[in-house]
C-alpha positions in Angstrom: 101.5 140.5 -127.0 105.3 140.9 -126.1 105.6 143.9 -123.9 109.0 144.1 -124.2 110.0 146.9 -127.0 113.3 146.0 -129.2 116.2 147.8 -126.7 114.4 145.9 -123.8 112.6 148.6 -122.1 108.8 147.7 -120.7 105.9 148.7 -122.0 102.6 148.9 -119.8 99.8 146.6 -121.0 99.2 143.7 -118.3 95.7 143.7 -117.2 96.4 141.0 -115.2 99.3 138.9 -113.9 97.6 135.5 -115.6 98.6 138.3 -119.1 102.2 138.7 -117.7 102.7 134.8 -117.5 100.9 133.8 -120.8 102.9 136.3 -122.5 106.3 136.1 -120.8 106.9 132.9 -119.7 110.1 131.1 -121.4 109.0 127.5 -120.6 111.9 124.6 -120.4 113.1 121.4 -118.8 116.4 120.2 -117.2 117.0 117.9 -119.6 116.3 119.0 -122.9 118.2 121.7 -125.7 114.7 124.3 -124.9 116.9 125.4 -121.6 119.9 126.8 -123.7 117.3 128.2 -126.0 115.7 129.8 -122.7 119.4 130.7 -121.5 119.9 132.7 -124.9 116.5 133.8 -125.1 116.8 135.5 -121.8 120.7 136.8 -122.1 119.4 138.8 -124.9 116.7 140.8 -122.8 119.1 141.2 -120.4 121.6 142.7 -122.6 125.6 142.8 -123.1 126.2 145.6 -120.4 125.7 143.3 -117.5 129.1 142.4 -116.3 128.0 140.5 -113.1 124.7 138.4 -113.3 123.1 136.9 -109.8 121.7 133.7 -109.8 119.7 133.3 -106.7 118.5 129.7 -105.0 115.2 129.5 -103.1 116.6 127.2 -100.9 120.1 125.8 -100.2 121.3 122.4 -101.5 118.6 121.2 -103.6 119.6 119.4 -106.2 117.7 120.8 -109.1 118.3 123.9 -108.6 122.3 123.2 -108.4 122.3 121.5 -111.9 120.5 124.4 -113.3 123.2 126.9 -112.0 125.5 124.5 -113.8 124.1 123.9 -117.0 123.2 127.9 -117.1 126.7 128.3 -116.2 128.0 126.2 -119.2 125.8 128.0 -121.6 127.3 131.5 -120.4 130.8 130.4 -121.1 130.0 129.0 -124.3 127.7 131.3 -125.4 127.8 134.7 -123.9 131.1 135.6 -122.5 131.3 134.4 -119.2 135.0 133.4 -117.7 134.3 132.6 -114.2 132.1 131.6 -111.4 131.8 132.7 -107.5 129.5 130.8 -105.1 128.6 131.3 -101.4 131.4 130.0 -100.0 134.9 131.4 -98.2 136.7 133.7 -100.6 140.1 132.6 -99.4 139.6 129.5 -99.4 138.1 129.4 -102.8 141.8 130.5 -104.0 142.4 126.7 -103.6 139.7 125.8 -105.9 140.6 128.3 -108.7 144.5 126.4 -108.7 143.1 123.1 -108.9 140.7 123.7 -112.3 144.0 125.6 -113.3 145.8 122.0 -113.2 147.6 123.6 -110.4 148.2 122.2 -106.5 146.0 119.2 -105.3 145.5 116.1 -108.3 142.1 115.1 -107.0 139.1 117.2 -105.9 138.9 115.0 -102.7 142.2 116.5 -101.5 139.9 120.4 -101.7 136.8 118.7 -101.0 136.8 120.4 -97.4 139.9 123.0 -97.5 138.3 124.5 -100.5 134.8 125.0 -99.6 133.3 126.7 -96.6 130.0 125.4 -95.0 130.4 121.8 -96.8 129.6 122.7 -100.2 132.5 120.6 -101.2 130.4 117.7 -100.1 127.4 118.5 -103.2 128.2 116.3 -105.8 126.7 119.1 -108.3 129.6 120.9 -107.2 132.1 118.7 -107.6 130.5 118.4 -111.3 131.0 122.1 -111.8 135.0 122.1 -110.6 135.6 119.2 -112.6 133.7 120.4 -115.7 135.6 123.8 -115.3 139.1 121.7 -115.1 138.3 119.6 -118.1 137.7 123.1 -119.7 140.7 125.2 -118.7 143.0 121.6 -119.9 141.5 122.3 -123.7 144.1 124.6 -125.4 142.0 125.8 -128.0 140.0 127.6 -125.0 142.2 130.8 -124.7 140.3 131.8 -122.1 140.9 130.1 -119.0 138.1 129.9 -116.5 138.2 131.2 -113.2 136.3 129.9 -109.7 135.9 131.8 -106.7 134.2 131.6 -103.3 132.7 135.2 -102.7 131.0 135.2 -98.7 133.0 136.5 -96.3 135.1 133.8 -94.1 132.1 132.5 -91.5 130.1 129.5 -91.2 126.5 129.8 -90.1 127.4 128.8 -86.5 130.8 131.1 -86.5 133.5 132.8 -88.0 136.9 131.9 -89.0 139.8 133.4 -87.5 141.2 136.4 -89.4 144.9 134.4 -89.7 144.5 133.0 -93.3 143.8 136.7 -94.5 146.6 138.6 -92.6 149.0 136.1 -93.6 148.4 136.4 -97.8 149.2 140.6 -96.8 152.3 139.7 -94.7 153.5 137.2 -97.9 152.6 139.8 -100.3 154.8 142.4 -98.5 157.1 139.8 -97.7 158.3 139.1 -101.4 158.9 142.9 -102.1 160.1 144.0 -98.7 162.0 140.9 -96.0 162.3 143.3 -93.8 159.4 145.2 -93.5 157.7 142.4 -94.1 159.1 140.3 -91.2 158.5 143.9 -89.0 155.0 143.7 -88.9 154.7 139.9 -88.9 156.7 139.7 -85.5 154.2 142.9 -84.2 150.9 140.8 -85.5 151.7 136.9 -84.5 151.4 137.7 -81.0 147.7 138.6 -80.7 146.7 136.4 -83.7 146.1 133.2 -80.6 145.0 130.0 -81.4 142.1 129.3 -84.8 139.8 127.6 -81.5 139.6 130.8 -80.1 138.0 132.8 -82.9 135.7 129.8 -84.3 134.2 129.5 -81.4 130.4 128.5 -82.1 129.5 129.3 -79.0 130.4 133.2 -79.2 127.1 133.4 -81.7 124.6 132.7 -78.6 127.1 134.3 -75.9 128.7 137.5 -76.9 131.2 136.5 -73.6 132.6 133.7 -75.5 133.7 135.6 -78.2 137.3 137.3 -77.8 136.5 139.9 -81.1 137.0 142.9 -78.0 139.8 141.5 -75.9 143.1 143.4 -75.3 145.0 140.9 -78.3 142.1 141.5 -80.8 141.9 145.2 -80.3 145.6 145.1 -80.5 145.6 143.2 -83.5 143.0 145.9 -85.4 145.3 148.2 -85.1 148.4 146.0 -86.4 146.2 145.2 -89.1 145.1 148.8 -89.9 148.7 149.7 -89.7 149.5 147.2 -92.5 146.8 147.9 -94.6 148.1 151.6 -95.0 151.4 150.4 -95.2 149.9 148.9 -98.4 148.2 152.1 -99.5 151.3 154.7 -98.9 154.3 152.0 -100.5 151.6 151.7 -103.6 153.8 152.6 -106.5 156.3 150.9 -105.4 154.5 147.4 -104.7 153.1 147.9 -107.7 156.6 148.3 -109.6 157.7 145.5 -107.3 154.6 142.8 -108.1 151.9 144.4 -110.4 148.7 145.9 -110.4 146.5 142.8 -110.0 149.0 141.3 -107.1 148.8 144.4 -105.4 145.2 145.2 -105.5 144.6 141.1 -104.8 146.9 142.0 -101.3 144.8 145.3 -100.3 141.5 143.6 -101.0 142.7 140.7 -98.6 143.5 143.1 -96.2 140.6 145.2 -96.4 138.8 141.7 -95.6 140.8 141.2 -92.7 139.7 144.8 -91.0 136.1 143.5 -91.8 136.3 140.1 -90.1 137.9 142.0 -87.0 135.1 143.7 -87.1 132.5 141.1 -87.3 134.9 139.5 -84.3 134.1 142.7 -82.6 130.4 142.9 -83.2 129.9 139.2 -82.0 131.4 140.0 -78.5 128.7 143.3 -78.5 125.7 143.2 -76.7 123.8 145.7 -79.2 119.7 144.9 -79.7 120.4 144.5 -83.2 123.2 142.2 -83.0 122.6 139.7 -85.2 121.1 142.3 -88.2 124.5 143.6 -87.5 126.4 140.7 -88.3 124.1 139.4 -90.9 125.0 143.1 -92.2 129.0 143.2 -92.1 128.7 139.4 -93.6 126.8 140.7 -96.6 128.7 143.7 -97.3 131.6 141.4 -97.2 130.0 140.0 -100.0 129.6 142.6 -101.9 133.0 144.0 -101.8 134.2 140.4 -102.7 131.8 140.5 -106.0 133.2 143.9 -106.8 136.8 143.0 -106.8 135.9 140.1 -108.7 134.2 141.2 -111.5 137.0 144.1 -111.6 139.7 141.7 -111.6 137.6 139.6 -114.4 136.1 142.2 -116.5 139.7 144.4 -117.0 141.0 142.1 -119.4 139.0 138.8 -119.5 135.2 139.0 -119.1 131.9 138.5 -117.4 130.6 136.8 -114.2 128.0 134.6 -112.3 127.6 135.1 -108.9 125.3 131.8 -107.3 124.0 132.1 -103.7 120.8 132.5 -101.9 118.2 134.5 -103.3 118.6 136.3 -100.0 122.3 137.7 -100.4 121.6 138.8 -104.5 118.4 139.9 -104.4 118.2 144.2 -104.2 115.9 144.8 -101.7 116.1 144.7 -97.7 116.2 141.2 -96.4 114.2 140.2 -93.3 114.3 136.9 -91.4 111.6 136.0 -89.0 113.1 133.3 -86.9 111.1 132.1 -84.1 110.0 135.2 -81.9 112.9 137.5 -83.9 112.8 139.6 -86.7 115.9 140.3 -88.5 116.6 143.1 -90.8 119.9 143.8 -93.2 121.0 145.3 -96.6 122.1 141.9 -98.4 124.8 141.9 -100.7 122.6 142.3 -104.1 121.4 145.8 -102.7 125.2 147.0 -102.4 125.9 145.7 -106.2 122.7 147.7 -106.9 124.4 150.9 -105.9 128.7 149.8 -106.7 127.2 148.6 -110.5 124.1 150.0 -111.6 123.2 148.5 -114.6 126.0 146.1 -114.6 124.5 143.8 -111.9 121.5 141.5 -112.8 120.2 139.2 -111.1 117.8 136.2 -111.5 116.0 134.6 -108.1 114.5 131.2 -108.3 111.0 129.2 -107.0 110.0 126.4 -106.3 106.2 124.6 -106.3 106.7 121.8 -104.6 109.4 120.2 -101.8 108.3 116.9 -100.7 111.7 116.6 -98.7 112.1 120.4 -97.2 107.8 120.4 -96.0 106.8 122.5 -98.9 103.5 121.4 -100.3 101.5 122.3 -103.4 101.8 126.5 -103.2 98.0 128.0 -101.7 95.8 129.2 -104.5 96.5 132.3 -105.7 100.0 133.0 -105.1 103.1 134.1 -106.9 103.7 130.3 -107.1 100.8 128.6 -107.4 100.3 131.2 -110.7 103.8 130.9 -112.6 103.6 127.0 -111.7 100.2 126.9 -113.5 102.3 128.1 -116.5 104.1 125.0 -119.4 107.3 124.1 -117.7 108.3 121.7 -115.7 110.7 124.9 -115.9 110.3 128.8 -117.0 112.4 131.7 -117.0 110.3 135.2 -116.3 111.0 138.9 -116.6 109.8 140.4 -113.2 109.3 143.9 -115.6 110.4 145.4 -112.7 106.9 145.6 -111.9 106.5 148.0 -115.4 103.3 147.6 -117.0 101.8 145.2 -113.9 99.0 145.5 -112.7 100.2 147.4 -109.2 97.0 146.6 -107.1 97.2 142.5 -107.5 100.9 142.8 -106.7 100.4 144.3 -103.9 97.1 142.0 -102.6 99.2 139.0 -103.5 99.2 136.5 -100.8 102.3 134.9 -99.7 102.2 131.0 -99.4 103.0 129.0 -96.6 106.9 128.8 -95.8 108.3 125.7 -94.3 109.1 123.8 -90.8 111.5 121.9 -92.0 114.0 124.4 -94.2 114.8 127.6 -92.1 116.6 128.7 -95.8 112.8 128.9 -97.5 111.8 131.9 -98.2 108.7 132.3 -100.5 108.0 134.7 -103.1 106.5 138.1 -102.8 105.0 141.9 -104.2 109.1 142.7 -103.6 110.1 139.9 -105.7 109.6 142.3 -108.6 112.0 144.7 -108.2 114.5 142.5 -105.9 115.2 140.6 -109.0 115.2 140.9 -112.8 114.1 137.2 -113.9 112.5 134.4 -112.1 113.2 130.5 -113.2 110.4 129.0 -111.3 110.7 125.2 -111.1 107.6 122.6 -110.3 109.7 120.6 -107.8 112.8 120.1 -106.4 113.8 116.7 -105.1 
């Protein structure tokens, strides 16, 4: 029996989680018209208020999992409103990428392979599928609706983080256009503590906060420059506003409001604070969120919805935790932020895997979230998590959690919280 009543509430009635499965499971395959049946099938449940929709990866680059967020993508702008995309990848620099599918700038993708991705996403060929699919799309002039691509993590690599340069000087050119001289003011007062890009991406500042300049004389100077122009942006609103418009302006506050943040990440990487690193994995992921906020603001005032594609760790609601060798780190990802900015106009769907030959991830232990919604038709299925609603509470909570893997620090298995961290599961077999 179908639990779910017509509006898409829960009703209980699962006297066990081999009930959930049999009765919820969406089953589909890559390859075949049942996933934009499953798509459709699951868009309904999830409803029309949803104006920003998570889709989570259990690990990062696998190639299945990337053609799914593609095809699901596709379906979304055909079929359900959807007008743009942002991945984990540097918001400024995904500005590059959103001109290019616009038939704007650069003629080839090879020329934004690197300068428009962060962390060498611009190297997945599933991604260069999805720019190129997205440019063949916005080139049709029967499509009023032009689709839009951003990069939504704040601007760091794994190993460091970008200098705040490319941020400050979007606000300086902002306030440049409207005001010469004002705008020349503060760029003469900034330039002079902005230093060299080596000596903010330094990788080593992530092991030694010494190496890190994010407290020096020049970069506390310079948080103060840049706090001085960000309220220069606030006070001079009306007229920017009459001098630009609203979306220029608030695109030029929201840059600048990310340049106060990576100053502070700068800061918090020269700290010596026990919880460090939860701190920085912190700032990143609020970052994050902000960037997701003004996106789907900027999208959903006059054009429509939008997928957000990361790790299941930055979308998913709860607390994240990553046990790294001896360490335990603990943050508020950017999924639990949404939670609270959106309410019910955040979804989000996390994804599984069986079986990674490749990233050391065997056949999931008997018994496990896994090694259950595997044993369901597939090779694919989509699954309502019910919130937990109407589950049996005592086998979620005994669940065991199946081995992670050795090879793929970016594995993280399912759990009891995978309930309410995310709306849907698509569970996949394998991944290659």
């Amino acid at each position: 029996m179908d639990s779910l009543s017509r509006k898409g509430g829960f009703e209980p009635g699962y006297s066990t989680l081999e009930d959930w499965i049999l009765a919820q499971t969406i089953p589909f395959s890559l390859d075949s018209t049942e996933l934009n049946d499953a798509i459709d099938r699951a868009m309904a449940r999830i409803g029309d208020t949803v104006r920003l929709l998570g889709f989570g990866e259990a690990l990062h680059g696998k190639s299945d999992i990337l053609l799914l967020r593609n095809r699901l993508f596709i379906r979304l702008v055909e079929n359900h409103g959807f007008v743009a995309i942002a991945i984990e990848s540097s918001f400024p620099r995904g500005r590059l990428v959103d001109q290019y599918i616009a038939g704007l700038g650069p003629d080839s993708f090879d020329d934004i392979l690197e300068l428009g991705f962060s962390h060498g996403f611009g190297r997945l060929d599933a991604n260069r599928e999805l720019v190129e699919w997205m440019r063949e799309y916005n080139s049709d002039p029967s499509h009023v609706h032009k689709l839009h691509f951003y990069g939504f993590d704040s601007p760091t690599e794994m190993l460091a983080s970008d200098s705040p340069k490319q941020l400050i000087y979007f606000v300086l050119d902002f306030l440049g256009t409207i005001d010469p001289v004002q705008g020349e003011e503060h760029r003469q007062r900034i330039e002079p503590f902005l230093g060299q890009e080596s000596d903010w991406d330094n990788p080593d500042s992530l092991i030694d906060p010494a190496k890190s300049i994010g407290r020096s004389p020049n970069a506390i100077a310079l948080r103060a420059e840049v706090e001085d122009l960000y309220e220069e942006l606030l006070v001079r609103r009306p007229e920017l506003v009459a001098g630009s418009d609203p979306a220029r302006y608030q695109e030029a506050v929201h840059y600048a409001a990310l340049a106060r943040q990576q100053l502070s990440y700068h800061a918090e990487l020269a700290g010596n604070s026990l919880d460090r690193t939860s701190r920085l994995l912190g700032i990143r992921d609020a970052m994050m969120a902000e960037n997701l906020a003004y996106i789907t603001s900027r999208e959903g005032s006059q054009r429509g919805r939008v997928m957000a594609f990361a790790h299941n760790r930055h979308l998913q609601r709860g607390r994240a935790e990553w046990q790294y060798t001896d360490d335990l780190y603990s943050w508020w990802p950017a999924g639990s932020h949404l939670d609270q900015i959106m309410g019910s106009g955040y979804a989000v769907i996390g994804t599984a895997v069986g079986v990674s030959s490749s990233n050391g991830i065997g056949k999931p232990e008997e018994s496990t979230l896994e090694a259950r919604l595997t044993a369901a038709p597939g090779p694919a299925r989509l699954i309502p998590t019910c919130k937990g609603q109407g589950l049996p509470a005592d086998e979620i909570a005994s669940l065991p959690r199946r081995s992670g893997s050795a090879k793929n620090p970016t594995y993280f298995p399912l759990g009891p919280e995978s309930f309410t961290d995310f709306d849907w599961l698509a569970v996949l077999d394998s991944t290659a």
